[in-house]
C-alpha positions in Angstrom: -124.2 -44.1 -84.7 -127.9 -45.4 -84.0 -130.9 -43.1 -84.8 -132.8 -42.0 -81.7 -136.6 -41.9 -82.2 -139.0 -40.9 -79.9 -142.5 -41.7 -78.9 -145.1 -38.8 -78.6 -148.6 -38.5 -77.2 -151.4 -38.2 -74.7 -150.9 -40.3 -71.6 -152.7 -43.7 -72.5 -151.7 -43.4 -76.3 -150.5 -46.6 -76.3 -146.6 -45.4 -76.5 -145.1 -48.5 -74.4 -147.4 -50.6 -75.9 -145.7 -49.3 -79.6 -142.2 -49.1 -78.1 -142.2 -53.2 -77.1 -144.0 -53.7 -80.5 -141.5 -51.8 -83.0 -138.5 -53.4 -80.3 -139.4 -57.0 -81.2 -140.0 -56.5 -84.9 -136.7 -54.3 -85.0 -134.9 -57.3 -83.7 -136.4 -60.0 -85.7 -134.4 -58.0 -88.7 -131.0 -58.1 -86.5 -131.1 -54.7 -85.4 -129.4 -53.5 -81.6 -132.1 -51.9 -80.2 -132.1 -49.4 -76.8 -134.7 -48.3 -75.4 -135.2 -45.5 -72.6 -138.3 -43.2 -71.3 -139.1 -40.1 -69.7 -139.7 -38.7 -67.0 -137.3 -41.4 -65.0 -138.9 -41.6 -61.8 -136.9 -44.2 -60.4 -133.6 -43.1 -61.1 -131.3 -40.1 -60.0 -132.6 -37.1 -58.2 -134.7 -35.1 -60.9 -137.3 -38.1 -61.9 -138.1 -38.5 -58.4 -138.8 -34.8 -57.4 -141.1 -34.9 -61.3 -143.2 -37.8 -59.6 -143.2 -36.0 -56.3 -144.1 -32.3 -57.9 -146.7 -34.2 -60.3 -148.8 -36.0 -57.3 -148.8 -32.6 -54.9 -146.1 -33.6 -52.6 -143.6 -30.3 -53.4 -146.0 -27.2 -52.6 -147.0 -25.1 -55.0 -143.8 -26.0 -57.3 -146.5 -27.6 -59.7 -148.5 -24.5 -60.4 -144.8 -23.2 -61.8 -144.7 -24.2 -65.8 -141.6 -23.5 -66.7 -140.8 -24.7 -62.6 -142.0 -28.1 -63.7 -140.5 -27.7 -67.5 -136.6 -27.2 -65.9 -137.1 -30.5 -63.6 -138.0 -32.5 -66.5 -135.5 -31.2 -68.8 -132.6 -31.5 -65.7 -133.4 -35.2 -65.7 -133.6 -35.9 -69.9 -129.4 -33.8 -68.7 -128.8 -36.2 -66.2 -129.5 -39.3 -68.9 -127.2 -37.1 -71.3 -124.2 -39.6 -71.3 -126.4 -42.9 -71.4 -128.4 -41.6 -74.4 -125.1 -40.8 -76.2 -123.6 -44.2 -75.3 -126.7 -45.9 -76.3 -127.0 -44.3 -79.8 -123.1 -45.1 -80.2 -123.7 -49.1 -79.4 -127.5 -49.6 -80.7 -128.6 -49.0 -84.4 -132.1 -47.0 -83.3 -132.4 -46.0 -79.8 -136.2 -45.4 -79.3 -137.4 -43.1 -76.5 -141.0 -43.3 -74.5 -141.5 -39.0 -74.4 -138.9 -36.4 -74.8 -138.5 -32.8 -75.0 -141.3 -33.1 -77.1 -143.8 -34.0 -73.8 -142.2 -30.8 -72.3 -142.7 -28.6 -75.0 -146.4 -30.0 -75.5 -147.4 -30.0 -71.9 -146.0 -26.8 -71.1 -147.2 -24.7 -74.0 -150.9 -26.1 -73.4 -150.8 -25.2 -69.5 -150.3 -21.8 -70.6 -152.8 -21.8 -73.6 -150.2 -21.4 -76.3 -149.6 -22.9 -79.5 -147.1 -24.9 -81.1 -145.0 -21.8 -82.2 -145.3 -20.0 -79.4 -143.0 -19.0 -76.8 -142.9 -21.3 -74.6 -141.6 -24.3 -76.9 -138.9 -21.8 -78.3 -137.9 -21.4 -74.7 -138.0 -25.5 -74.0 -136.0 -26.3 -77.3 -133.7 -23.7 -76.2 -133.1 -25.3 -73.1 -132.8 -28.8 -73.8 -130.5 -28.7 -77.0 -129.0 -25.4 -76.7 -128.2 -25.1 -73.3 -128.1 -29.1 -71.9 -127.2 -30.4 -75.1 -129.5 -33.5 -75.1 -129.0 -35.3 -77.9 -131.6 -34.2 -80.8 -134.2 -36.5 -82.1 -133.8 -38.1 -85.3 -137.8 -39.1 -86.3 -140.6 -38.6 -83.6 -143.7 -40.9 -83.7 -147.1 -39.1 -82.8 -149.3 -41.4 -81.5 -152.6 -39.2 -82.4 -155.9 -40.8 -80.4 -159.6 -38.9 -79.2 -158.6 -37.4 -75.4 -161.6 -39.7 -74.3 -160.2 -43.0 -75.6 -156.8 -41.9 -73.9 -158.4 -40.9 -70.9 -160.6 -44.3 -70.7 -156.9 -46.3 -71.6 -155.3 -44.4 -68.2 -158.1 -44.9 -66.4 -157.9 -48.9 -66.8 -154.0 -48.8 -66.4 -154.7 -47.4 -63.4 -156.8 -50.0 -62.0 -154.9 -52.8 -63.0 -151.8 -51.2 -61.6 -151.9 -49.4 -58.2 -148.0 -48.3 -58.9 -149.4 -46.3 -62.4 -152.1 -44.0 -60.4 -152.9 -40.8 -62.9 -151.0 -37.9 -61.7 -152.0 -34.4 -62.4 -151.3 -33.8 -65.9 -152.9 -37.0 -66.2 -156.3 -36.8 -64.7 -156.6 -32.8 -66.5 -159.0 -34.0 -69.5 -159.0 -30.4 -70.5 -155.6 -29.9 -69.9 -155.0 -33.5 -72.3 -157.7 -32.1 -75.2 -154.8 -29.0 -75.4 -151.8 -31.3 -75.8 -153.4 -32.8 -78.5 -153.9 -29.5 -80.1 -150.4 -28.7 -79.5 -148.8 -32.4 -80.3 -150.6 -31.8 -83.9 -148.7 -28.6 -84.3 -145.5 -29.9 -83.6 -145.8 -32.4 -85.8 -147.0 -30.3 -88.5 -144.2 -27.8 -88.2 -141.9 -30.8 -88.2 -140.5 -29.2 -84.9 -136.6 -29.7 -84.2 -137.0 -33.3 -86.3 -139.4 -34.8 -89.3 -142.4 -36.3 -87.4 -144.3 -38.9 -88.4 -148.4 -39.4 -87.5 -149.5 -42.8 -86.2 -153.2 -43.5 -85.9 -153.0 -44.3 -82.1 -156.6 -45.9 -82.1 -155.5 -48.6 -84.6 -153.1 -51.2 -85.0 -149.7 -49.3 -85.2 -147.9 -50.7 -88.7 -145.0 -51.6 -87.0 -143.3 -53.9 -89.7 -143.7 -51.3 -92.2 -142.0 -48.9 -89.4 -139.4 -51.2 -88.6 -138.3 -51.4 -92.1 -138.7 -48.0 -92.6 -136.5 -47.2 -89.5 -133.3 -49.4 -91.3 -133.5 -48.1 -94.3 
């Protein structure tokens, strides 16, 4: 059985840029390596209606949190089977957002912290009651809201298909995650947690040895 390990942070953190690093280096040591990301708005019916909801084509379904929280969550279901058949052929499984993005995302919508009610009522959902599979380590790539912000902004222009959606273009909205994604980590919330410098170079060869030990 692999270890699943997910990728946290603020939208232009750099998470995809770590997931193809930590994938290569993984694999230059012989490991089986799958990889997987959230929301999955290509595939199945829920990741479709999150990219819909998130760019104003649902109504007012986006100004409903915990609306928006049970789409996400209803997709991360959906993958349940492929995430368990990954982690059973692969030795780390290592996943761009997770319930972790919901919990974060939600809770600072509604101005509450990291031990508030709102991620009680997310992990309640997604393990308890869809029994995703539960995170073994989760990577928190901590960077300044403006340098994530600038990093979106220049996605966006070198890809038309990666336009900023709501959540994205929120700055205020982003400078709350933070808050909250520090306050996961430091309650080690549903798995350890481990803070990366996102502004830096990520030491991924020291991760990837880290992550076979």
């Amino acid at each position: 059985m692999g270890r699943l390990v997910v990728i946290e942070g603020l939208d232009g953190a750099g998470k995809r840029t770590l997931a193809d690093a930590l994938t290569e280096a993984l694999t230059a040591r012989g490991a089986r390596v799958a990889r997987a990301a959230f929301p999955r708005y290509d595939t199945d019916v829920y990741g479709p209606l999150v990219a819909d909801a998130l760019h104003g084509r649902l109504g007012d379904l986006t100004d409903s949190v915990h609306g928006m929280a049970v789409l996400f969550a209803l997709d991360r279901r959906a993958a349940g089977d492929e995430l368990r058949a990954a982690l059973a052929e692969s030795d780390v499984l290592l996943v761009d957002r997770y319930l972790a993005s919901n919990a974060a995302y939600g809770a600072a919508r509604l101005h509450q912290s990291g031990d508030g009610e709102f991620v009680s009522w997310v992990r309640e959902l997604e393990l308890d009651r869809f029994g995703i599979p539960a995170p073994d380590l989760q990577l928190l790539l901590r960077v300044p809201t403006e340098l994530a912000a600038e990093r979106a902004a220049r996605r966006e222009t070198l890809d038309a298909a990666r336009a900023r959606d709501s959540y994205e273009s929120d700055d205020e909205l982003q400078r709350r995650c933070g808050r909250v994604y520090d306050q996961l980590a430091a309650l080690g919330w549903v798995s350890p947690w481990r803070v990366l410098d996102g502004a830096a170079e990520a030491p991924v060869d020291v991760l990837a040895k880290d992550l076979l030990a």
